[in-house]
C-alpha positions in Angstrom: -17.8 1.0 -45.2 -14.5 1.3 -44.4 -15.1 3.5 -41.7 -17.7 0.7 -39.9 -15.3 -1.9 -40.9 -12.2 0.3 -38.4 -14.7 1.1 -36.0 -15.6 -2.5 -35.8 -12.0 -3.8 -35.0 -11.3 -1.3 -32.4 -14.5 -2.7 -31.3 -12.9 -6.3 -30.8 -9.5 -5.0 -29.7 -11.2 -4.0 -26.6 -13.2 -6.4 -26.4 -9.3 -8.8 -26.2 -8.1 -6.0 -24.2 -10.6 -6.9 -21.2 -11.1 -10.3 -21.1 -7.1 -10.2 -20.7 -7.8 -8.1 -17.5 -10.7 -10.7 -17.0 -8.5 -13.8 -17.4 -5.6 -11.9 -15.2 -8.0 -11.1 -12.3 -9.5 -14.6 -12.4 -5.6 -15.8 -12.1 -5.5 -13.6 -9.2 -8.3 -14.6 -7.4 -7.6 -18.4 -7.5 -3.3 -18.2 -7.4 -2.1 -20.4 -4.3 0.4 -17.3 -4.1 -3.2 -14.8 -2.8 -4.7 -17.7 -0.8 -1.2 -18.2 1.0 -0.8 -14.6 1.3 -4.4 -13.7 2.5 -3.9 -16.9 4.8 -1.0 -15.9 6.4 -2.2 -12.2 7.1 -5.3 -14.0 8.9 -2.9 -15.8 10.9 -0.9 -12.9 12.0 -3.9 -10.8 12.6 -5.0 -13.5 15.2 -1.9 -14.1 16.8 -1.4 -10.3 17.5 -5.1 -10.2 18.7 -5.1 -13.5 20.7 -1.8 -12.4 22.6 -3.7 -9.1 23.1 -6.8 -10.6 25.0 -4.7 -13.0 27.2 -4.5 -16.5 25.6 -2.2 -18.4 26.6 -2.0 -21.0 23.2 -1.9 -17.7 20.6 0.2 -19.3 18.1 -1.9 -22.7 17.9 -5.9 -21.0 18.1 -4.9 -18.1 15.5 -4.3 -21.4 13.4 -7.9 -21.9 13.5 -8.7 -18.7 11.5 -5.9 -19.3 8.9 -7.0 -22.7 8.2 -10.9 -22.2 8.1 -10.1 -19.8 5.5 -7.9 -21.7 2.9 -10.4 -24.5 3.5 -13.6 -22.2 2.9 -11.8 -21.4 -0.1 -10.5 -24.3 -1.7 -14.3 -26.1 -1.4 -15.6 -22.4 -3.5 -14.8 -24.0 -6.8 -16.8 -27.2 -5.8 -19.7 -24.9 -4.1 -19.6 -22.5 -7.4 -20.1 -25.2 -9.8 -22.8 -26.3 -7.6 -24.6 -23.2 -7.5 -24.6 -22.4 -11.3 -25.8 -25.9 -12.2 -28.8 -25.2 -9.8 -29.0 -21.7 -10.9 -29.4 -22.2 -14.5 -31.9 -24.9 -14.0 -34.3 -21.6 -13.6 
């Protein structure tokens, strides 16, 4: 009994073990610090392209990229919620 009992709460310290890596990589994913990061890689990324091909405006169109991402994801929580109401209505 006491064995099952151990084996049990190792059992549940993993289980608190990964939904702290859960809860961490959820922080992650919605931190304005990633979506400003991953925003301003985009933006970079197109300027260096853009200058490449020839435009003459590269530092205003390689804001289009940049901002068409933070806006894609700042509606995801709206279009998540959205999608598991209608999911679980199957």
């Amino acid at each position: 009994m006491e064995e099952r009992i151990q084996k049990l709460e190792k059992e549940i310290e993993l289980i608190k073990e990964r939904n702290l890596r859960v809860e961490a990589d959820k922080a992650w994913e919605i931190s304005y610090f990633r979506i400003s990061l991953i925003s301003g890689i985009i933006y970079i990324v197109a300027v260096k392209v853009l200058y490449f091909i020839g435009n003459n405006n590269y530092f205003l169109n390689a804001l289009v990229p940049a901002i068409g991402y933070f806006i894609s994801v700042q509606s995801l929580p709206f279009i998540k919620r959205w999608w598991i109401k209608n999911f679980n209505k199957k």
